[in-house]
ZAGUZA-743612 format. One record per atom (N, C-alpha, C, O): z, x, y; residue number from 1. Coordinates in pm, whole numbers, m for minus. Example, Ala and Ser with C-alpha at 12.3 -4.5 7.8 and 13.67 -1.06 7.14 Angstrom:
# residues 2
pt up=780, east=1319, north=m569, resi=1
pt up=780, east=1230, north=m450, resi=1
pt up=780, east=1320, north=m330, resi=1
pt up=846, east=1424, north=m332, resi=1
pt up=708, east=1285, north=m225, resi=2
pt up=714, east=1367, north=m106, resi=2
pt up=787, east=1290, north=3, resi=2
pt up=804, east=1341, north=114, resi=2
//
This chain:
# residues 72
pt up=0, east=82, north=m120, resi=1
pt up=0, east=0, north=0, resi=1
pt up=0, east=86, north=126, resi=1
pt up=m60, east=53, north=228, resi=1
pt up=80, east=212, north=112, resi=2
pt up=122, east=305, north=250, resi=2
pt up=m40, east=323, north=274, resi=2
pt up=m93, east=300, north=383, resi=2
pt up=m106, east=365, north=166, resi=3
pt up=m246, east=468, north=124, resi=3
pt up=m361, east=351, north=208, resi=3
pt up=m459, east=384, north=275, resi=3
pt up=m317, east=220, north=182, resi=4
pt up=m458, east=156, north=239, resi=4
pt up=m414, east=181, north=339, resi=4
pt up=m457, east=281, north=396, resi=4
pt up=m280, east=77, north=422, resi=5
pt up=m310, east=100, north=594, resi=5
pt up=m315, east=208, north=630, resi=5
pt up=m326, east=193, north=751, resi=5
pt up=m314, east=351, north=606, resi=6
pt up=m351, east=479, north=690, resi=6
pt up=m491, east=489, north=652, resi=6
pt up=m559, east=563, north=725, resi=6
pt up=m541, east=441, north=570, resi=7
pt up=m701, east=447, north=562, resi=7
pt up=m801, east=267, north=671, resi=7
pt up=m917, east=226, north=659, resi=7
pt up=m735, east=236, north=724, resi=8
pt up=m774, east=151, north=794, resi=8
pt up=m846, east=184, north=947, resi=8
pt up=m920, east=121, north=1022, resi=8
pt up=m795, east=292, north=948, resi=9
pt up=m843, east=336, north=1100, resi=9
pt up=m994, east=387, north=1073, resi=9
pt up=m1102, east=349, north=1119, resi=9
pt up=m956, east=502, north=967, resi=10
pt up=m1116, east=608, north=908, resi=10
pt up=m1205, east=471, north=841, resi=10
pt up=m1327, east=491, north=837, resi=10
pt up=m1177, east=385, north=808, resi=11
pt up=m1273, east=279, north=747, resi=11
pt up=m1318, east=218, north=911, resi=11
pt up=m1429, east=268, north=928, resi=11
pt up=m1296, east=162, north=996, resi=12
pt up=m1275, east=127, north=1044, resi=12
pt up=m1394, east=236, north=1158, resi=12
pt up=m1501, east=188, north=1195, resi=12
pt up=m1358, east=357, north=1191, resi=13
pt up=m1462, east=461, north=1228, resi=13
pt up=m1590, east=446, north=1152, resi=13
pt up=m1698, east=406, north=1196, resi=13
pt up=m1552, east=493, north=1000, resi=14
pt up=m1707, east=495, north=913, resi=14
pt up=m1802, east=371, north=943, resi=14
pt up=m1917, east=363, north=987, resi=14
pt up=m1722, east=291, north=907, resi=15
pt up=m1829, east=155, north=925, resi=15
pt up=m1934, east=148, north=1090, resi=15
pt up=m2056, east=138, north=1104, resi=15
pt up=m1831, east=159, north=1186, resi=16
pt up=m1914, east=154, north=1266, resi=16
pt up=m2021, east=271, north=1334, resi=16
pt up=m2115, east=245, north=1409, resi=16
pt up=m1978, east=407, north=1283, resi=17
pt up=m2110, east=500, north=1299, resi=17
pt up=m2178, east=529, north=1182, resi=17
pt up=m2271, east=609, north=1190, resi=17
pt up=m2148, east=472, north=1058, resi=18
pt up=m2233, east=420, north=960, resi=18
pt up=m2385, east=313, north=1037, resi=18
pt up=m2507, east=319, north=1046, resi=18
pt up=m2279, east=229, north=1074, resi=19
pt up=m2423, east=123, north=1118, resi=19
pt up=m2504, east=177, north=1267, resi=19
pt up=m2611, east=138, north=1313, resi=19
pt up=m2416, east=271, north=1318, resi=20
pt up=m2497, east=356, north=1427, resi=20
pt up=m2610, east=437, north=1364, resi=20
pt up=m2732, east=428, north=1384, resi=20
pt up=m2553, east=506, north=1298, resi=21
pt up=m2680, east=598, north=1189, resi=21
pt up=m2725, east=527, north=1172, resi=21
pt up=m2822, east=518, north=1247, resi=21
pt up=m2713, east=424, north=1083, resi=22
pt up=m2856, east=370, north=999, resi=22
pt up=m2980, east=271, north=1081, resi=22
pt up=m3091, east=231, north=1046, resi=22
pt up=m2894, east=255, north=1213, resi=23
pt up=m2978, east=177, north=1321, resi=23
pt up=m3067, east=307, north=1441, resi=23
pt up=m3164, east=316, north=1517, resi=23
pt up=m2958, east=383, north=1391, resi=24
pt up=m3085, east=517, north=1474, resi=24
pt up=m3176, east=569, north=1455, resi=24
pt up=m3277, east=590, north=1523, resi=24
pt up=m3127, east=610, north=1301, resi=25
pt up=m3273, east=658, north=1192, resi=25
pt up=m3369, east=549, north=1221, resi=25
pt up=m3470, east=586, north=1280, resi=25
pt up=m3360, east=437, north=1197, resi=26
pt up=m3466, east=318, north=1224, resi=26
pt up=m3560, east=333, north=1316, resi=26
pt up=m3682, east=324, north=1305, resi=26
pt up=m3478, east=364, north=1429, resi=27
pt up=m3509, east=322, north=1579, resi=27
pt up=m3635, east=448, north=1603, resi=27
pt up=m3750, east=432, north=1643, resi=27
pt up=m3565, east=580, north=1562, resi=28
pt up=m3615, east=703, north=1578, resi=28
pt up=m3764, east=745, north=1482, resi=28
pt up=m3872, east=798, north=1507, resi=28
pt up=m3712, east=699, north=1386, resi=29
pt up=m3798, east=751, north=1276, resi=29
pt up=m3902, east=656, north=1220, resi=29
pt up=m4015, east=702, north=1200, resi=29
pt up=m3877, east=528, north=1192, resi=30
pt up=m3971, east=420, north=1169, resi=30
pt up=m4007, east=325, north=1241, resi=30
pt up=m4129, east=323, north=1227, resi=30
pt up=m3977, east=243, north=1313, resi=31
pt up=m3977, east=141, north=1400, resi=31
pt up=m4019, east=229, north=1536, resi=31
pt up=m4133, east=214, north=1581, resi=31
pt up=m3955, east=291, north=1578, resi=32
pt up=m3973, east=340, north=1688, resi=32
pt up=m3975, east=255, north=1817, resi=32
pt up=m4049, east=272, north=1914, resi=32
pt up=m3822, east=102, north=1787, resi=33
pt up=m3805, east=50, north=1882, resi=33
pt up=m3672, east=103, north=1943, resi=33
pt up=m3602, east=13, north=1990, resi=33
pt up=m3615, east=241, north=1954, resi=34
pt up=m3489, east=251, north=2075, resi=34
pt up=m3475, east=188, north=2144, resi=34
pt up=m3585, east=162, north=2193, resi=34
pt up=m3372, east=116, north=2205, resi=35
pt up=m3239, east=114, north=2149, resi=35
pt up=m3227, east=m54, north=2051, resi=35
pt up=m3128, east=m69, north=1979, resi=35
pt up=m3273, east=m103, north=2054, resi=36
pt up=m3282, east=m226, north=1969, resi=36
pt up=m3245, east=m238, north=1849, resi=36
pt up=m3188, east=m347, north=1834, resi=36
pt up=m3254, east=m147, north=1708, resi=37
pt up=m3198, east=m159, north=1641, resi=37
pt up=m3066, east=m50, north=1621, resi=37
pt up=m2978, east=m63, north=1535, resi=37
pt up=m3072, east=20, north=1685, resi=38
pt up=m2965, east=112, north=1706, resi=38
pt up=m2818, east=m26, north=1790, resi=38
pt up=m2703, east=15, north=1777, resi=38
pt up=m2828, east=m119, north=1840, resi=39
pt up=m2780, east=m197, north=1899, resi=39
pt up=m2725, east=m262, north=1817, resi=39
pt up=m2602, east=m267, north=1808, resi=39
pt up=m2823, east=m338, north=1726, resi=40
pt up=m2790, east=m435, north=1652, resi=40
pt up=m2743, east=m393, north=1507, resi=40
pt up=m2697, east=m482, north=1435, resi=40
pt up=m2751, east=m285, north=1468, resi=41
pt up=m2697, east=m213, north=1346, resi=41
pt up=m2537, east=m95, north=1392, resi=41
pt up=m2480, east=m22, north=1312, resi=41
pt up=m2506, east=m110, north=1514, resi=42
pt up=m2378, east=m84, north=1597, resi=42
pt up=m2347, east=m204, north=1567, resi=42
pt up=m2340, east=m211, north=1444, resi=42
pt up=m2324, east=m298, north=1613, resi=43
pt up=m2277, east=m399, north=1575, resi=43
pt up=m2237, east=m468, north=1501, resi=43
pt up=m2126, east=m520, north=1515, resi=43
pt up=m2334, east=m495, north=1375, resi=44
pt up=m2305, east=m487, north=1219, resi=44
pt up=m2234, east=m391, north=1160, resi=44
pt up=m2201, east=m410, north=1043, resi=44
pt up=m2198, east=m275, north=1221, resi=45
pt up=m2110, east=m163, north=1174, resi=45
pt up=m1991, east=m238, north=1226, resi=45
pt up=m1927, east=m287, north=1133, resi=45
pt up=m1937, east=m265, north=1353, resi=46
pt up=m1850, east=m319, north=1392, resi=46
pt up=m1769, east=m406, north=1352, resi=46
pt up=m1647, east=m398, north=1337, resi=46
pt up=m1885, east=m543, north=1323, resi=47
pt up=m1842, east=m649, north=1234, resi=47
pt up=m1792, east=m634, north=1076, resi=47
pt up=m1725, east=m717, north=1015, resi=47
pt up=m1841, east=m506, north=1027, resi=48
pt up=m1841, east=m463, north=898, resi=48
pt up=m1680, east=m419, north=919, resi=48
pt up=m1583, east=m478, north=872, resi=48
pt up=m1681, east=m317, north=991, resi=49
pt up=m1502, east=m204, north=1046, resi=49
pt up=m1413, east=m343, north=1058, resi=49
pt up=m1315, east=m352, north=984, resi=49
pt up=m1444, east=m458, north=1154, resi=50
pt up=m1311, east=m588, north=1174, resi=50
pt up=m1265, east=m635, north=1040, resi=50
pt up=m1154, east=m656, north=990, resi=50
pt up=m1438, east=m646, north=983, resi=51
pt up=m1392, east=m750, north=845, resi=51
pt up=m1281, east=m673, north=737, resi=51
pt up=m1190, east=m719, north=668, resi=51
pt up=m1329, east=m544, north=754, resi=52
pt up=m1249, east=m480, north=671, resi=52
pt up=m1074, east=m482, north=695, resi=52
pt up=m979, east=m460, north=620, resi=52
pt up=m1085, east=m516, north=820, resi=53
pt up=m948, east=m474, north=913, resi=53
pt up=m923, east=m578, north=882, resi=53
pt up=m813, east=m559, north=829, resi=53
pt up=m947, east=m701, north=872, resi=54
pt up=m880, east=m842, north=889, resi=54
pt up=m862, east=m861, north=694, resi=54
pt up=m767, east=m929, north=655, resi=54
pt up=m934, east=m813, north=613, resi=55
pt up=m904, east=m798, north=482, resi=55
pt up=m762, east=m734, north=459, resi=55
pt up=m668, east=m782, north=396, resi=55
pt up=m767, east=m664, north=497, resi=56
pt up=m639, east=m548, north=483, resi=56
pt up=m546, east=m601, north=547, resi=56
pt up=m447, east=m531, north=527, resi=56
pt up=m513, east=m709, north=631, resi=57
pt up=m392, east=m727, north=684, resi=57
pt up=m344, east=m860, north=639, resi=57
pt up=m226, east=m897, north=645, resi=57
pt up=m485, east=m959, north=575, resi=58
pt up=m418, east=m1094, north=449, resi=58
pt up=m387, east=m1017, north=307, resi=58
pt up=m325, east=m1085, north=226, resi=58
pt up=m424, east=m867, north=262, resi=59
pt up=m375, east=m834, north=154, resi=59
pt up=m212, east=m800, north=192, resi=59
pt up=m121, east=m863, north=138, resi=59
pt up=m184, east=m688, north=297, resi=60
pt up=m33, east=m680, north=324, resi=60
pt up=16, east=m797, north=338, resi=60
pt up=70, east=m841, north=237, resi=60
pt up=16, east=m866, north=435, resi=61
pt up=65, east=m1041, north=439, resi=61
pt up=100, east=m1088, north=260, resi=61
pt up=211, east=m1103, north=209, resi=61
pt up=22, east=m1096, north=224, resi=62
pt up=11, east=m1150, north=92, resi=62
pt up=119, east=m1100, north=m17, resi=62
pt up=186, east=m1164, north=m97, resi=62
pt up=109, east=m934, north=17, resi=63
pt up=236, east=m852, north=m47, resi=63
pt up=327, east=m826, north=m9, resi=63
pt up=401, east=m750, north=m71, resi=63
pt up=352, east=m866, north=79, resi=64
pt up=514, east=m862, north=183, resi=64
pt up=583, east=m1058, north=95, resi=64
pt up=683, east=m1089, north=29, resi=64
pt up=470, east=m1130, north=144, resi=65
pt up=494, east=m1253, north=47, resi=65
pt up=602, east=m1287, north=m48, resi=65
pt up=710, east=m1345, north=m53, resi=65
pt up=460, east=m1179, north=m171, resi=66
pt up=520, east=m1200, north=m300, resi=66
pt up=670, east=m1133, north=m287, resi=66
pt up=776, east=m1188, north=m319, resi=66
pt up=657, east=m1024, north=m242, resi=67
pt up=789, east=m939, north=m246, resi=67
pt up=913, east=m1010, north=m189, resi=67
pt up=1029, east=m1007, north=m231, resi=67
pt up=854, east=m1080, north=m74, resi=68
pt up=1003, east=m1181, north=m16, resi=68
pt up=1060, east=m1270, north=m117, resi=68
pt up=1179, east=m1304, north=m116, resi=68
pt up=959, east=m1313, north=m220, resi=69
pt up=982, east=m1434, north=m288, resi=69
pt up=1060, east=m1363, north=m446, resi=69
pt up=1133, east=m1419, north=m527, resi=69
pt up=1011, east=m1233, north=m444, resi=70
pt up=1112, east=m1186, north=m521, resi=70
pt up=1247, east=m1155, north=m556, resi=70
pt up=1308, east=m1146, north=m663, resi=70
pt up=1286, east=m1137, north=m397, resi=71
pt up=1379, east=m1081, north=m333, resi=71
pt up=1448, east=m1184, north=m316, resi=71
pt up=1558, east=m1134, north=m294, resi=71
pt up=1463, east=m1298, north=m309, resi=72
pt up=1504, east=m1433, north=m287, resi=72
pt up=1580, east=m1463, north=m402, resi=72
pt up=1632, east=m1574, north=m415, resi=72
//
């Protein structure tokens, strides 16, 4: 549990210059529309980094839960 939330931040980085890369290469190398998909694949990195973030905090929620209900 310690191990995910300190990995929430670096997930959270990757994802969104993950989707920077893969919208640059695009932009640069095939398409050759700068900045347009470099924009919209930032973004989807973004949305990708929250979702992950908002996953990770109904799993703690969830295990703080069970554990209260143990503890009871």
């Amino acid at each position: 549990m310690i191990l995910d939330a300190s990995m929430v931040g670096i997930q959270f980085v990757f994802a969104t210059m993950i989707g920077f890369a893969i919208g640059y290469l695009l932009d640069t190398k095939v398409f050759k529309t700068f900045p347009w998909l470099t924009i919209i694949f930032f973004i989807l990195g973004l949305i990708a980094g929250f979702r992950d973030l908002f996953r990770m905090a109904l799993k703690s929620t969830k295990t703080e839960d069970e554990s209260d209900k143990k503890n009871q």
